[in-house]
C-alpha positions as a Markdown table, in Angstrom:
| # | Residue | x | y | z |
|---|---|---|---|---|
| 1 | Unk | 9.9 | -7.8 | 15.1 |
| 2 | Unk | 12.1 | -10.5 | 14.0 |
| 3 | Unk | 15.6 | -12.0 | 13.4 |
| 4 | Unk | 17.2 | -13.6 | 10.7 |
| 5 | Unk | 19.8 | -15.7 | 10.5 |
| 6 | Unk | 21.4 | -17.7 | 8.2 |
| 7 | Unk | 23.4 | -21.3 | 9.3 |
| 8 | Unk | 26.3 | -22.3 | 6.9 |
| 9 | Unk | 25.6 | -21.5 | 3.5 |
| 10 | Unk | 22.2 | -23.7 | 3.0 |
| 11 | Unk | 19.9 | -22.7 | 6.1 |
| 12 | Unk | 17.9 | -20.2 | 7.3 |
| 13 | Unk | 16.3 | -19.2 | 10.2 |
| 14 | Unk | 13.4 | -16.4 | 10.5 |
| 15 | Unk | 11.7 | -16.2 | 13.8 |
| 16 | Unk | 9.7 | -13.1 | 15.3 |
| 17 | Unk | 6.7 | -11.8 | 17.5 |
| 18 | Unk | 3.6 | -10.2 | 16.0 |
| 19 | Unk | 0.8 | -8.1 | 16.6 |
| 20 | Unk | -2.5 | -7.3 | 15.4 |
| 21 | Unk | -5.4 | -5.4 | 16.3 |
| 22 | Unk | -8.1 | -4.3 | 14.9 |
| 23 | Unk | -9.9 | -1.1 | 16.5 |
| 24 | Unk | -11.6 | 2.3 | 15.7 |
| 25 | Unk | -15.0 | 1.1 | 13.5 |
| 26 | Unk | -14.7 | -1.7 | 13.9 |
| 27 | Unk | -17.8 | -3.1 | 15.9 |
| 28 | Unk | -15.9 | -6.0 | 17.3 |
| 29 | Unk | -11.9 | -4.9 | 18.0 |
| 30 | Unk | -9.8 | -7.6 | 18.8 |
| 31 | Unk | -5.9 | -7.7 | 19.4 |
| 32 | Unk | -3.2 | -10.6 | 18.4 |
| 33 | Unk | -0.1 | -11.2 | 19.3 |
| 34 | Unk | 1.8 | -14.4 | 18.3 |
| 35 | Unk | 4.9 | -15.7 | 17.6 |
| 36 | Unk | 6.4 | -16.7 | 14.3 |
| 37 | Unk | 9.1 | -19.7 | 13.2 |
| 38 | Unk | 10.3 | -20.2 | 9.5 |
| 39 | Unk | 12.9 | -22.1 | 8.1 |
| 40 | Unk | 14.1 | -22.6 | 4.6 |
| 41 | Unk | 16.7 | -25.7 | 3.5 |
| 42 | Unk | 18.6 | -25.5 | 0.3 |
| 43 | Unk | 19.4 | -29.4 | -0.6 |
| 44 | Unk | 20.5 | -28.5 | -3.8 |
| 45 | Unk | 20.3 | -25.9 | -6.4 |
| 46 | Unk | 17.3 | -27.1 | -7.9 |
| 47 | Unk | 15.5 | -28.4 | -5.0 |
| 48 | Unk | 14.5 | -26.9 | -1.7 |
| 49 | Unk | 12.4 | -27.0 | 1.3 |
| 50 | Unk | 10.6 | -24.5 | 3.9 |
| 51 | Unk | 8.7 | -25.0 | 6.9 |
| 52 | Unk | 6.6 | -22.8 | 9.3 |
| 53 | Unk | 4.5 | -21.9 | 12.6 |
| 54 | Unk | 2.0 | -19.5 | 13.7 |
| 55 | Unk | 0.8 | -19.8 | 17.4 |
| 56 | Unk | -0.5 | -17.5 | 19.3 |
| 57 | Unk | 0.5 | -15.4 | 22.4 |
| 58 | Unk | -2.3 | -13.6 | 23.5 |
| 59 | Unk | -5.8 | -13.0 | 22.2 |
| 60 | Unk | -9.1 | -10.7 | 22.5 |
| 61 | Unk | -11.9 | -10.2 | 21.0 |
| 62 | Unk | -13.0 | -12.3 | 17.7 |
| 63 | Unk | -10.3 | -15.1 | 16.2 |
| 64 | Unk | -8.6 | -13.3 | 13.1 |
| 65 | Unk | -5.5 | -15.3 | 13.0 |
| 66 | Unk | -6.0 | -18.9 | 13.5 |
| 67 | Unk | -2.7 | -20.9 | 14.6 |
| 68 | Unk | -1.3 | -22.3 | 11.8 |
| 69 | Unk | 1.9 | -24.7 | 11.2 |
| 70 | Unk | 3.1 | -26.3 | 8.0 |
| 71 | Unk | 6.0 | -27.8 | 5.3 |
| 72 | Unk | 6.6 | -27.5 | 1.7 |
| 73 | Unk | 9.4 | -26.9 | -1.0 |
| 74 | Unk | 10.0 | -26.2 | -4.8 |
| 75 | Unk | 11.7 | -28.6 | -7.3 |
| 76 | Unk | 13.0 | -26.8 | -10.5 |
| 77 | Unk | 12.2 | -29.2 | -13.1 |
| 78 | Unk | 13.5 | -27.1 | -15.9 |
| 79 | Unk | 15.2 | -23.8 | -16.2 |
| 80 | Unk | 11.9 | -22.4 | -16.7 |
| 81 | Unk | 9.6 | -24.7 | -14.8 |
| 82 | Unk | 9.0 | -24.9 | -10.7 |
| 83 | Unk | 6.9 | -27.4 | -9.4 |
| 84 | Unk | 5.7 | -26.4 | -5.6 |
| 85 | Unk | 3.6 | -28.3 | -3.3 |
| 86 | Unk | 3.1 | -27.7 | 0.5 |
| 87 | Unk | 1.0 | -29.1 | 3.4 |
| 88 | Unk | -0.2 | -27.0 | 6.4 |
| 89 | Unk | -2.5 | -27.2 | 9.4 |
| 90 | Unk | -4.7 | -25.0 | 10.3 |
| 91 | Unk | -6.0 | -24.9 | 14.2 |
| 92 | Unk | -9.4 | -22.6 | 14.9 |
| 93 | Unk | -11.1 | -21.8 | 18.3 |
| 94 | Unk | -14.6 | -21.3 | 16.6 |
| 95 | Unk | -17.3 | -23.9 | 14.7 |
| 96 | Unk | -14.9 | -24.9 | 11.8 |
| 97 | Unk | -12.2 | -26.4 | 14.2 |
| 98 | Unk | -9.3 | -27.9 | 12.7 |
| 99 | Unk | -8.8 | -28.9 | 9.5 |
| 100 | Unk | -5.5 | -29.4 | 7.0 |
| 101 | Unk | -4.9 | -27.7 | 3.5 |
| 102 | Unk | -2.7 | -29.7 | 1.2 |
| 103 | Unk | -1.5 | -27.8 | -1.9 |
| 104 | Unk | 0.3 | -28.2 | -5.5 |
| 105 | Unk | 0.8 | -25.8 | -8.1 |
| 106 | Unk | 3.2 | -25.5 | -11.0 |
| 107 | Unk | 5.3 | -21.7 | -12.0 |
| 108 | Unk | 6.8 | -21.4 | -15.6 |
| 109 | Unk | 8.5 | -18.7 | -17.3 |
| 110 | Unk | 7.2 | -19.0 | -20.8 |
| 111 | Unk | 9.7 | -16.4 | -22.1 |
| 112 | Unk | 9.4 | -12.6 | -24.0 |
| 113 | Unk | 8.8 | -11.7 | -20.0 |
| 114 | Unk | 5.7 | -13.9 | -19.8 |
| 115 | Unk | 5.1 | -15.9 | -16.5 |
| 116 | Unk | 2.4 | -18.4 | -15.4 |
| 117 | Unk | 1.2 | -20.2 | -12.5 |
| 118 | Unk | -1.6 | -22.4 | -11.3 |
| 119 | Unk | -1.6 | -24.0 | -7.7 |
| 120 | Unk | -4.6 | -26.4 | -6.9 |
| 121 | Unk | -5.9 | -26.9 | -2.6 |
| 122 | Unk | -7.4 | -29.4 | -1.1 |
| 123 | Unk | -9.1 | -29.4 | 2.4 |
| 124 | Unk | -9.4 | -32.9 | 3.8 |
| 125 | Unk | -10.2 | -34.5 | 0.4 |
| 126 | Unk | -11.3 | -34.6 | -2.8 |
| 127 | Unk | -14.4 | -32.9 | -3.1 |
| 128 | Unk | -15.2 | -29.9 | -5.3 |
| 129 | Unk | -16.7 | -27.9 | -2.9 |
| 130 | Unk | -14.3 | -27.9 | -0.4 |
| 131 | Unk | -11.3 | -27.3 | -2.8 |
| 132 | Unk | -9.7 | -24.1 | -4.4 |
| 133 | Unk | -7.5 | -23.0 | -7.9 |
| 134 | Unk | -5.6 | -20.7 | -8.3 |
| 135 | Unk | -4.5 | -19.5 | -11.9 |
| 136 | Unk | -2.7 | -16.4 | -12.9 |
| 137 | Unk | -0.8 | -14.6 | -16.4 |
| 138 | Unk | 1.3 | -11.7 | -16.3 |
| 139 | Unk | 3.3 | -10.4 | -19.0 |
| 140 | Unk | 5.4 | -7.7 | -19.2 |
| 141 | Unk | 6.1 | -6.9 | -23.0 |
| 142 | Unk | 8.8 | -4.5 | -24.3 |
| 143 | Unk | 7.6 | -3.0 | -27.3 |
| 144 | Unk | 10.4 | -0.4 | -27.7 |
| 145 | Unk | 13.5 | 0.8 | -25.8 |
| 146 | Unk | 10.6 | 3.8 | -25.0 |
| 147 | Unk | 7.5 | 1.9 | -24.0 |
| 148 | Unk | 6.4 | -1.0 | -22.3 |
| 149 | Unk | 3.3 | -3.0 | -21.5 |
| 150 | Unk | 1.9 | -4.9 | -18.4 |
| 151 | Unk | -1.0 | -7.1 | -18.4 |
| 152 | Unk | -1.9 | -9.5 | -15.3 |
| 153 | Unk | -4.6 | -11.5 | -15.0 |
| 154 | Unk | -5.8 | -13.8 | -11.9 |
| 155 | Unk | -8.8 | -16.3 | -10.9 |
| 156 | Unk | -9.2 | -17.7 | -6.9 |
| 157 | Unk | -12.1 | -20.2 | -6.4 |
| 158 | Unk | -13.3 | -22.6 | -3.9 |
| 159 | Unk | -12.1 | -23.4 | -0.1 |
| 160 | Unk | -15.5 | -24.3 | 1.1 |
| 161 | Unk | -15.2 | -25.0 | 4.6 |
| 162 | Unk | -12.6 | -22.2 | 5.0 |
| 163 | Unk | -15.3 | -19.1 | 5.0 |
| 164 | Unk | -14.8 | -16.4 | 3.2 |
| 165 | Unk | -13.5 | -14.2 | 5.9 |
| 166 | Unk | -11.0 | -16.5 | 7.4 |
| 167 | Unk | -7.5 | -15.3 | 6.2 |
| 168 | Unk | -6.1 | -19.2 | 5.9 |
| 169 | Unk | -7.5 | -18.6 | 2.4 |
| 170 | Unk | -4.9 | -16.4 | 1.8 |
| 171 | Unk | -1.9 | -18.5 | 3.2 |
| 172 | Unk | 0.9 | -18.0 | 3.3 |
| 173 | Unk | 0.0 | -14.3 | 4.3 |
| 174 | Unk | -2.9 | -14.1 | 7.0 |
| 175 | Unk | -5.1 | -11.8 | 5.5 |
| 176 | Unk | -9.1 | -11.6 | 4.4 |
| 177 | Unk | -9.3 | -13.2 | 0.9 |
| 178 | Unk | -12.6 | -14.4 | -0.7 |
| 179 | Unk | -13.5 | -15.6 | -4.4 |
| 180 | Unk | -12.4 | -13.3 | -7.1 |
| 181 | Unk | -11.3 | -12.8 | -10.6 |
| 182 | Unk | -9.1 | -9.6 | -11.7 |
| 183 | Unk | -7.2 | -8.2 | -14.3 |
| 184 | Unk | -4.9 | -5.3 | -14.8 |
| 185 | Unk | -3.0 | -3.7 | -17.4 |
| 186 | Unk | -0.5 | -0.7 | -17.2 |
| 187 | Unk | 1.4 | 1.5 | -20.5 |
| 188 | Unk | 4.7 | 2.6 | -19.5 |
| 189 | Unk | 5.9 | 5.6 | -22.1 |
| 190 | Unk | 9.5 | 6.3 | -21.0 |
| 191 | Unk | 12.2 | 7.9 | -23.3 |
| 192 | Unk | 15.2 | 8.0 | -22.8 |
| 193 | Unk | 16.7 | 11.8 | -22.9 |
| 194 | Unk | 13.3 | 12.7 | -23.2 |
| 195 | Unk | 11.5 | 15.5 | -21.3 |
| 196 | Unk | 8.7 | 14.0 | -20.6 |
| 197 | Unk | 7.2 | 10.8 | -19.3 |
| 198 | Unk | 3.7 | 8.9 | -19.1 |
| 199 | Unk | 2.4 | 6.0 | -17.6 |
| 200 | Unk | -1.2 | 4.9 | -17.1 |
| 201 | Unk | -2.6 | 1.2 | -15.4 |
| 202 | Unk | -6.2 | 0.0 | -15.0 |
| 203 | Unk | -7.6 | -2.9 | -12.6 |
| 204 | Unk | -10.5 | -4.7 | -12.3 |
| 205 | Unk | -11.4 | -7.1 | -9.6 |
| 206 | Unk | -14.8 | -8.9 | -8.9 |
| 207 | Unk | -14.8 | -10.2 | -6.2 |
| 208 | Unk | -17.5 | -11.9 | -3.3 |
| 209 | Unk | -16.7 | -9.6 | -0.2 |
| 210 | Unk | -15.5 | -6.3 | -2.7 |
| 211 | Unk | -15.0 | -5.1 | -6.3 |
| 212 | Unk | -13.4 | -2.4 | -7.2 |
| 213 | Unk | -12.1 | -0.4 | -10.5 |
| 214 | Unk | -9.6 | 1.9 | -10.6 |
| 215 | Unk | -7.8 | 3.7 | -13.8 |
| 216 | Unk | -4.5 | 6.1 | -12.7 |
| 217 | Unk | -2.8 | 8.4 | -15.8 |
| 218 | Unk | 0.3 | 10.1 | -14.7 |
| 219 | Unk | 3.4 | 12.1 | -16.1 |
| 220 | Unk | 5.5 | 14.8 | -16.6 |
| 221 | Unk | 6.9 | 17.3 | -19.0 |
| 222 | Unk | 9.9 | 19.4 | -17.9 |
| 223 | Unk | 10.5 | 22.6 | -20.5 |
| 224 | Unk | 14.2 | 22.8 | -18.8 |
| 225 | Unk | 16.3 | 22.1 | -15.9 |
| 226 | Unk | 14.2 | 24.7 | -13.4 |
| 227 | Unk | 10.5 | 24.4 | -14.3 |
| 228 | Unk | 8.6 | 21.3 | -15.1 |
| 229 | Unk | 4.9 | 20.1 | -15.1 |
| 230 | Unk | 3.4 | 17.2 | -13.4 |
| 231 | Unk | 0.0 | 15.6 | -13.5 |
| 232 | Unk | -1.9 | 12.5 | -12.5 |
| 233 | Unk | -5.6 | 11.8 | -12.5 |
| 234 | Unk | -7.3 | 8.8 | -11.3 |
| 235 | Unk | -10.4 | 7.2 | -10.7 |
| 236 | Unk | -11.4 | 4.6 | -8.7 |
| 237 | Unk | -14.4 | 2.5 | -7.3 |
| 238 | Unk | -15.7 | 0.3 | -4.9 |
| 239 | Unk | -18.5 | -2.0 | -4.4 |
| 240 | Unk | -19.1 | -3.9 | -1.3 |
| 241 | Unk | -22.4 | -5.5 | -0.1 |
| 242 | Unk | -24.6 | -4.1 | 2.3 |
| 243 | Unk | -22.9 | -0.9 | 1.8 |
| 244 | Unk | -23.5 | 2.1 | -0.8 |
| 245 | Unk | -21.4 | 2.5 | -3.7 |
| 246 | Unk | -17.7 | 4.5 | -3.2 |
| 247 | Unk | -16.5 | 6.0 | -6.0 |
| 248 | Unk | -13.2 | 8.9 | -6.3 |
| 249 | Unk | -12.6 | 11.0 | -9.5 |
| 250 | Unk | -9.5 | 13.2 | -9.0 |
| 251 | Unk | -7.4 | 15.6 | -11.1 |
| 252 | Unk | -3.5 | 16.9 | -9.5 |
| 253 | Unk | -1.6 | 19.4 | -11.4 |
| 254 | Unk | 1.7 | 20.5 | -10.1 |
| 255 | Unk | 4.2 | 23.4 | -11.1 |
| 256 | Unk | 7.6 | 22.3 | -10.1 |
| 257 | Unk | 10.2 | 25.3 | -10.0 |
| 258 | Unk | 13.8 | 25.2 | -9.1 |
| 259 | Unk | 16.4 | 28.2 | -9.1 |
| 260 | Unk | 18.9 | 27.7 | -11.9 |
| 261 | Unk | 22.4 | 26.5 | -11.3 |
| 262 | Unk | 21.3 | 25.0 | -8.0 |
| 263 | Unk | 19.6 | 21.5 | -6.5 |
| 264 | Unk | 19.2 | 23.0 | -2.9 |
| 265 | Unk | 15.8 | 25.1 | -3.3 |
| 266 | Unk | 12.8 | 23.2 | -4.6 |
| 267 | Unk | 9.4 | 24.9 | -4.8 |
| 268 | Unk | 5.7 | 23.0 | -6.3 |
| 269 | Unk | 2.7 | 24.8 | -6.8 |
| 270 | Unk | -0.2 | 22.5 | -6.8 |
| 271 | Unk | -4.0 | 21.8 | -7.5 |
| 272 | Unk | -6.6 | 19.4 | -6.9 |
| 273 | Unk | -10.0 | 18.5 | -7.7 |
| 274 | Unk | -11.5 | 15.5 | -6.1 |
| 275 | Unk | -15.4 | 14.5 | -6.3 |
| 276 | Unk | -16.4 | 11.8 | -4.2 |
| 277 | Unk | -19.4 | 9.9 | -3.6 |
| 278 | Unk | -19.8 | 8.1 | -0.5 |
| 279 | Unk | -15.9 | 8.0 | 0.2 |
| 280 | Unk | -14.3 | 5.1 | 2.1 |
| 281 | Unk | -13.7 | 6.1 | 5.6 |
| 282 | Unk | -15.1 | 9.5 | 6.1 |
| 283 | Unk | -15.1 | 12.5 | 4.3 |
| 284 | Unk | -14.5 | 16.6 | 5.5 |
| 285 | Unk | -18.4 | 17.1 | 5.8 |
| 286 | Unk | -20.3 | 14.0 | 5.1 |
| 287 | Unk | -19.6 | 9.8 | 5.6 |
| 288 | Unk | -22.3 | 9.3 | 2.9 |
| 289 | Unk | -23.5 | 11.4 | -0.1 |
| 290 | Unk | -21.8 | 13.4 | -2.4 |
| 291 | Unk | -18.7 | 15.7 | -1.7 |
| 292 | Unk | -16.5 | 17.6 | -3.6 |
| 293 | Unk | -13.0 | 19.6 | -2.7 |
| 294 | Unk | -10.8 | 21.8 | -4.5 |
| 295 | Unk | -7.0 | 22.0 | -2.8 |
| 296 | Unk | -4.5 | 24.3 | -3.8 |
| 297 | Unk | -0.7 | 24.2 | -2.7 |
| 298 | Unk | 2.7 | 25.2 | -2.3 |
| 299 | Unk | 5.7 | 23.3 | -0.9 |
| 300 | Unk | 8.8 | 24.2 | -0.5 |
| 301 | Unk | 12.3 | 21.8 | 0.5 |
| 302 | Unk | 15.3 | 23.6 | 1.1 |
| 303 | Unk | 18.6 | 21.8 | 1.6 |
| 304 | Unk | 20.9 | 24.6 | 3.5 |
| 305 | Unk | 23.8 | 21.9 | 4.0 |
| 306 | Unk | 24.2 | 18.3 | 3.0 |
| 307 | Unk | 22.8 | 17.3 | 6.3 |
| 308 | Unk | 20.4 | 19.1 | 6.7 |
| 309 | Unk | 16.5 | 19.3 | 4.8 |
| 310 | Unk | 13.8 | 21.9 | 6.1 |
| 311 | Unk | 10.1 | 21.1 | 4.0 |
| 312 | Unk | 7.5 | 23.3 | 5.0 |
| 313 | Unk | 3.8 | 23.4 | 3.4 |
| 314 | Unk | 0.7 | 25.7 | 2.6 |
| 315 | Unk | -1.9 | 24.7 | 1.7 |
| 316 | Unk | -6.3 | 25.8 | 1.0 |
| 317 | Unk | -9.5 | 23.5 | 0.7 |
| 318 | Unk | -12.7 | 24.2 | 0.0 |
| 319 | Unk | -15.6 | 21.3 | 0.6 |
| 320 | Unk | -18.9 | 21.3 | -0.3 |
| 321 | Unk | -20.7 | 18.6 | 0.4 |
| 322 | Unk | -24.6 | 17.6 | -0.1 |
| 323 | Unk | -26.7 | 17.1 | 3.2 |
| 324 | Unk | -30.2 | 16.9 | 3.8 |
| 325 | Unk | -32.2 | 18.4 | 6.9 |
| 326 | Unk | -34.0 | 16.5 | 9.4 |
| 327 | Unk | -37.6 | 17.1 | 7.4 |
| 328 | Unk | -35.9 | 15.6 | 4.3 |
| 329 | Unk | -35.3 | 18.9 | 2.0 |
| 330 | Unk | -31.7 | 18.9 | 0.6 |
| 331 | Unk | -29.1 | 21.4 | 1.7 |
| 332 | Unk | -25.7 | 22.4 | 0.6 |
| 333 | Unk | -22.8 | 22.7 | 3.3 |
| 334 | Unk | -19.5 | 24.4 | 2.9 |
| 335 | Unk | -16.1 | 24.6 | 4.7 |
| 336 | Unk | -13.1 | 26.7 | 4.3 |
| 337 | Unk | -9.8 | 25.4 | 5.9 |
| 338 | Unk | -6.3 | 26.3 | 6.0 |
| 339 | Unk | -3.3 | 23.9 | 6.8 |
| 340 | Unk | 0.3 | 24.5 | 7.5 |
| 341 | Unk | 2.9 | 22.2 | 7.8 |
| 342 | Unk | 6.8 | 21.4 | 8.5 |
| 343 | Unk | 9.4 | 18.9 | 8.3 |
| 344 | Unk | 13.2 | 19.4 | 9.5 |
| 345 | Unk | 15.4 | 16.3 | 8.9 |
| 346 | Unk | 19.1 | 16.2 | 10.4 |
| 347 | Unk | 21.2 | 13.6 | 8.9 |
| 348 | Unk | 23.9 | 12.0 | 12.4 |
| 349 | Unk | 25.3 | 10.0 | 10.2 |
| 350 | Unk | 25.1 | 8.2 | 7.3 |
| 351 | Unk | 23.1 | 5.7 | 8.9 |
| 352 | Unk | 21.5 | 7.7 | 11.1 |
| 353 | Unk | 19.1 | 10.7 | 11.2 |
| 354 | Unk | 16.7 | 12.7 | 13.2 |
| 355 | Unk | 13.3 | 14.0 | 12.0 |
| 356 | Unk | 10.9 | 15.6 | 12.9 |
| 357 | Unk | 7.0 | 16.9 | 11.2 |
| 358 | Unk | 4.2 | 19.4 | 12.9 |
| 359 | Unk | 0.6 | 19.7 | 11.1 |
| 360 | Unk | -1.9 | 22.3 | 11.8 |
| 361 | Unk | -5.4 | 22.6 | 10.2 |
| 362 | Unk | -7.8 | 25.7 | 11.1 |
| 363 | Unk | -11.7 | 25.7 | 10.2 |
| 364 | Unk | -12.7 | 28.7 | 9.2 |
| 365 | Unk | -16.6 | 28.0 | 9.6 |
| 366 | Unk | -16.0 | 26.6 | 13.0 |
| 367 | Unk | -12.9 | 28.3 | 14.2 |
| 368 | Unk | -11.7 | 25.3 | 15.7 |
| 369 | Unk | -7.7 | 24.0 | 15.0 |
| 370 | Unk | -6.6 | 20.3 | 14.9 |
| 371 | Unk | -2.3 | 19.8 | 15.0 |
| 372 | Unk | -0.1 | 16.6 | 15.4 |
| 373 | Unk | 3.5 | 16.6 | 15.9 |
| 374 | Unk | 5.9 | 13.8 | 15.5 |
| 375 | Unk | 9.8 | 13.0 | 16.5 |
| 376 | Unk | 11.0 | 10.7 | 14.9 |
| 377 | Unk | 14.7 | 8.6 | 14.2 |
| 378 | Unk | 15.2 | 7.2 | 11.4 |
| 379 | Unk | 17.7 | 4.7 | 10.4 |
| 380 | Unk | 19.4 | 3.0 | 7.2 |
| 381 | Unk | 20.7 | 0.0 | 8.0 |
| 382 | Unk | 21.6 | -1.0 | 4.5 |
| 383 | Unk | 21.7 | 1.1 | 0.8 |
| 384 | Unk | 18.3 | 1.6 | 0.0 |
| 385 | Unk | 16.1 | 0.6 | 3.2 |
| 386 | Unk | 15.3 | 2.9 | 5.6 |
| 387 | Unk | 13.6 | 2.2 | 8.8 |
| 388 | Unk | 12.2 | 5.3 | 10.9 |
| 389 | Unk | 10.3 | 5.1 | 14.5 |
| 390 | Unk | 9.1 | 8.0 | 16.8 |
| 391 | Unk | 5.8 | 9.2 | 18.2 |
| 392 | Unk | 3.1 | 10.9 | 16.6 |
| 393 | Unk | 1.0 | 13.2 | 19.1 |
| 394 | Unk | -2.0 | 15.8 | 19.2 |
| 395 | Unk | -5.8 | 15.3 | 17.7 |
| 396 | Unk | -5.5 | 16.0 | 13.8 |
| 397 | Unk | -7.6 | 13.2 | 12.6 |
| 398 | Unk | -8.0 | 14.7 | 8.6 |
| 399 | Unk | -8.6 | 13.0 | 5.2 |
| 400 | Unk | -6.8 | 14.8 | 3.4 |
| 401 | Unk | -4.1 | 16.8 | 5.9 |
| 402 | Unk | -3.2 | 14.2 | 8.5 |
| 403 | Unk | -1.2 | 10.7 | 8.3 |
| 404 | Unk | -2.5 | 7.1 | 8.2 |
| 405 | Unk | -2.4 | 5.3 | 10.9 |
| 406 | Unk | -3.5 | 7.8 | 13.9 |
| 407 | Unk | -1.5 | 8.6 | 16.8 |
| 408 | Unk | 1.1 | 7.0 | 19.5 |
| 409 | Unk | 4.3 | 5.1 | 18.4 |
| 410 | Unk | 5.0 | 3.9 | 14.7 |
| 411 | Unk | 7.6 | 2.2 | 12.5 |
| 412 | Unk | 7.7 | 2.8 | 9.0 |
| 413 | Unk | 9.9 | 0.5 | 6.8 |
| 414 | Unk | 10.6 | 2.1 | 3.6 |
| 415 | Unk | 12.7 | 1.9 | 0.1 |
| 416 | Unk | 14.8 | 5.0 | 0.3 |
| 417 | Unk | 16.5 | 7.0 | -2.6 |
| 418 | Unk | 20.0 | 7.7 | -1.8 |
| 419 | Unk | 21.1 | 9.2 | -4.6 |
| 420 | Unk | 20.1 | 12.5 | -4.1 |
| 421 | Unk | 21.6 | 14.0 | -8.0 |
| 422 | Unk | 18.0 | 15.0 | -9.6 |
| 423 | Unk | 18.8 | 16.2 | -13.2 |
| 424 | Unk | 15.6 | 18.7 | -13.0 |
| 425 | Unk | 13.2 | 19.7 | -11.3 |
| 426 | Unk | 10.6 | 16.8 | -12.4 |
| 427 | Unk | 12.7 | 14.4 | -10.9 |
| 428 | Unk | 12.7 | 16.0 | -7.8 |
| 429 | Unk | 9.4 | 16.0 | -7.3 |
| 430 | Unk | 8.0 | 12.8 | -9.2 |
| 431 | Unk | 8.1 | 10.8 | -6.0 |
| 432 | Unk | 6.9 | 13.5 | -3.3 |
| 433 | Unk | 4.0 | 14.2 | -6.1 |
């Protein structure tokens, strides 16, 4: 939680309170709370200069978020070259103490959509192995008014004394960041007019705490105004040591159907195939091992009135997952479950809006039923952002049926679409897909 605020037309002012924890598997769960001061100076079109502070409230269980205050600003040299340098201290309750992290790096737009950077750190000198660089390309190329091309590439090294798992490394957002290289490109197919659309990105990134691959094709084809279909398959991997390999191949099709001459009924059938091997967090039957699911689908949002949206959702999974019993001979499990779902929003105002979402999932092996309900208000301060808080209650703790993050109170900050005139039925659903 924060406030800014701006002083005369060439100061600003950002200070807040924040909190961290860290719970569930953790082994160690700690909990942060510390408070937040940035300010930013404009002396003159080209030049300006920030500064900031980190320092913390309250504290248990293992450091995560060392204090941390510091200075720095950006010079424009050219129209298409930033010089940026920056100076901050960094204060630690464990073995590595205190220590400072002194910075400089250089941004240029080389043109045809092409940037560059490179930033160089020091910690307390000039030797190698306490130092880090930073270099990064991306490019964003328009081939056509149809397609477009992507292509990012980045390198981190070095930071010495900093250990890999301190987040000062990835300053100025406190976050785990070790030594890596990556690279991504992404093929954007969009016509204008068009029926359909495509789009398909791959990342790589090898890096000394995880590395992960991941390939995503996606698009759409609508055959008119009422019936179009949607697909997106992806594949993704993840590498981390000490623990087994994770890997997810899925395939979603959707049938997206909407009465002619009318936006207020909107209907998608859906299917999906997902086989897994030792999936991140847990899976339906197994945390390790193979598993595979097959989910089919159907959604339905119906707008009676402008003000008011009523979503409601079917859906079926079967998992079958590969176990082994307690003498070593392999065995197959399977699980049958049904869900059910609803979401009823009632716009107050234009700024304002009430919401609220029930989930229930029944076993069929088991017989046993998980649910969570959640109220919720949501509001739009501005065109575009919409900010929504509430409670989320029951035990529905579900890979694939339930919502990140668990239960008790949440805010959710989001980008919100407020034009709400969708040409077909692909458009509709290209976001909820």
């Amino acid at each position: 939680m924060g406030i800014l605020q701006t002083v005369g037309s060439r100061f600003q002012v950002d200070a807040g309170v924040a909190n961290d924890q860290v719970s569930g598997s953790s082994p160690t769960p700690s909990d942060v709370t510390a408070g937040e001061l940035k300010t930013k100076w404009t002396a003159t079109p080209k030049l300006h200069f920030w500064t900031e502070a980190r320092r913390h409230v309250s504290l248990s269980g293992p450091d995560i978020s060392p204090d941390v205050m510091g200075v720095g600003g950006a010079y424009q040299v050219a129209p298409t070259v930033a010089l940026e340098a920056s100076q901050r201290y960094v204060s630690r309750s464990d073995s590595l103490g205190n220590y400072a992290i002194s910075s400089i790096g250089l941004r240029t737009d080389i043109g045809h959509g092409t940037q560059a950077w490179g930033s160089y750190q020091l910690i307390g000198g000039a030797s190698g192995a306490s130092n880090a660089a930073v270099v990064g390309l991306r490019n964003r190329m328009q081939l056509s008014s149809d397609l477009a091309v992507n292509v990012l590439f980045e390198r981190r090294v070095g930071v010495g004394r900093a250990s890999i798992a301190d987040p000062v490394r990835a300053l100025p957002f406190l976050q785990t960041e070790d030594d890596y290289w990556s690279a991504g490109a992404g093929l954007e197919l969009l016509p204008k007019g068009a029926p359909y659309r495509l789009s398909a990105r791959g990342e790589y990134k090898d890096g000394a705490l995880q590395s992960t691959r991941l390939a995503t094709v996606a698009g759409d084809i609508a055959f008119d105004a009422s019936l179009a279909l949607l697909t997106r398959q992806e594949f993704s991997q993840n590498a981390r040591p000490g623990a087994p390999l994770s890997r997810h191949l899925s395939s979603l099709w959707g049938l997206a159907f909407r009465p002619a001459r009318t936006d207020r009924l909107n209907m998608l059938a859906k299917f999906q195939w997902t086989d897994e091997r030792n999936p991140l967090g847990a899976g339906v039957l197994v945390s390790q091992g193979a598993e595979r699911k097959l989910i089919g689908a159907a959604e339905l949002i119906w707008t009676p009135a402008p003000t008011l949206e009523i979503g409601t959702r079917y859906a079926m999974r079967r998992t079958q997952a590969e176990g082994v019993y307690p003498d070593g001979t392999p065995r197959t499990l399977t699980a049958w479950a049904d869900y059910v779902g609803s979401r009823v929003n009632v716009a107050l105002r234009p700024w304002l809006s009430v919401r609220a979402d029930g989930r229930l999932v029944m076993e069929r092996t088991s017989g046993a039923t998980a649910w969570d309900g959640a109220p919720a208000m949501v509001f739009r301060p501005v065109t575009g952002l919409e900010v929504a808080t509430g409670y989320r209650f029951g035990n529905l703790n579900d890979p694939d049926f339930s919502v990140r993050g668990g239960h008790g109170m949440f805010v959710t900050l989001s980008a919100a679409l407020t034009e709400k005139l969708f040409p077909t039925a692909a458009a509709f659903w290209r976001r909820r897909f």
